[in-house]
Each structure stands twice: as C-alpha cells, then as structure tokens.
N, C-alpha and C positions, 0 to 999 in steps of 0.2 A: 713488024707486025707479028703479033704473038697468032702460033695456030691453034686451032681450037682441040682440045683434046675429048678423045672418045669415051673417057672414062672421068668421073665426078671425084672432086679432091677428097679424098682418104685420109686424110692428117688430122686424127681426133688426138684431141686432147688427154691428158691422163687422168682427170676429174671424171671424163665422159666415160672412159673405161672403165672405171670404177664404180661409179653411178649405174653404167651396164651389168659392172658383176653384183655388185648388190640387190639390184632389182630381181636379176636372177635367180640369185643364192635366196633369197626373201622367197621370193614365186614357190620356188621345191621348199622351202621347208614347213611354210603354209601349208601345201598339198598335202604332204608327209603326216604333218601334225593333225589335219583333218580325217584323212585315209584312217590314222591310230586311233580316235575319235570314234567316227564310224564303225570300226571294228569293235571296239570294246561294249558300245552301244549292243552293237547284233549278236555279240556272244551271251551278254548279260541277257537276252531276251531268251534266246536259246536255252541257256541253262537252268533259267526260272522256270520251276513247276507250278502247274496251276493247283489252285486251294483245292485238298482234297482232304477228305475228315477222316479221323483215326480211323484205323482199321478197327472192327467189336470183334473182340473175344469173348467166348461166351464162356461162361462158370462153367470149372469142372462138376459132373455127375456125381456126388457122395455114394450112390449105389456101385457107378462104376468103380471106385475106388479100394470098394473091398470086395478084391477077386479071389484071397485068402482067406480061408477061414481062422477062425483064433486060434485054432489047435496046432496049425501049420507053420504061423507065426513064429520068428523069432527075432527075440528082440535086440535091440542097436548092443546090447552088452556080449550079445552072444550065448546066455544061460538059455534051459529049455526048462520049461514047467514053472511050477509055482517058486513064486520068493520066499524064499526060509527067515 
C-alpha cells in the first residue's frame, strides 16, 4: 500500500512552463505598453496651452518718433547740412 503523501504532485510538464512564462511575459508587457500610453496621453495634456489670442501691439506714435529736431539730424551717409 502506497502512503499518502503531504505534498501534491509537482511534475509539470514543459508545455505548462511555458504557457506559465508566456502568460507572464505577455501580462508585463501589456502593463508596460499601457503605463507608456497613459503617460504620453498626460504629458500631451500638460504641455498643450490653451487658445489664447495674439497679443495687440499698438502703432507706434509719429509724434513720438521725432524727438530730434532736423537741425540735429544726421543723416545715414554721415554729411551735415545741405546736399551740394
């Protein structure tokens, strides 16, 4: 008479080890591949600004512009007074 043993037979197969690590390896890369997903989603949210309209610059003053009088003037060639 065979006795009974405390412990349940462990003799798996190599099919089943395999099957084990595949499901495995499958499970984390799923994860992984969603985690990068998720991520890229929430950065892209992040970084987008919301619509905002140009900024207005306003025309410069022509008054301001001439703070020199003509007399004072000289011009881009470098001469002073009149054109000969």
């Amino acid at each position: 008479m065979e006795l009974a043993s405390a412990y349940p037979n462990s003799a798996i197969s190599g099919v089943m080890m395999a099957v084990i690590a595949l499901v495995a390896a499958g499970t984390l890369a799923a994860w992984l591949i969603l985690v990068f997903l998720a991520d890229r989603q929430g950065s892209a949210k992040e970084t987008r600004q919301p619509d905002m309209p140009a900024p207005v610059v306003a025309a410069p003053d022509p008054a301001a512009e001439d703070e020199h009088s003509e007399a004072g003037h000289v011009p881009a060639d470098g001469r002073h007074g009149a054109a000969a």
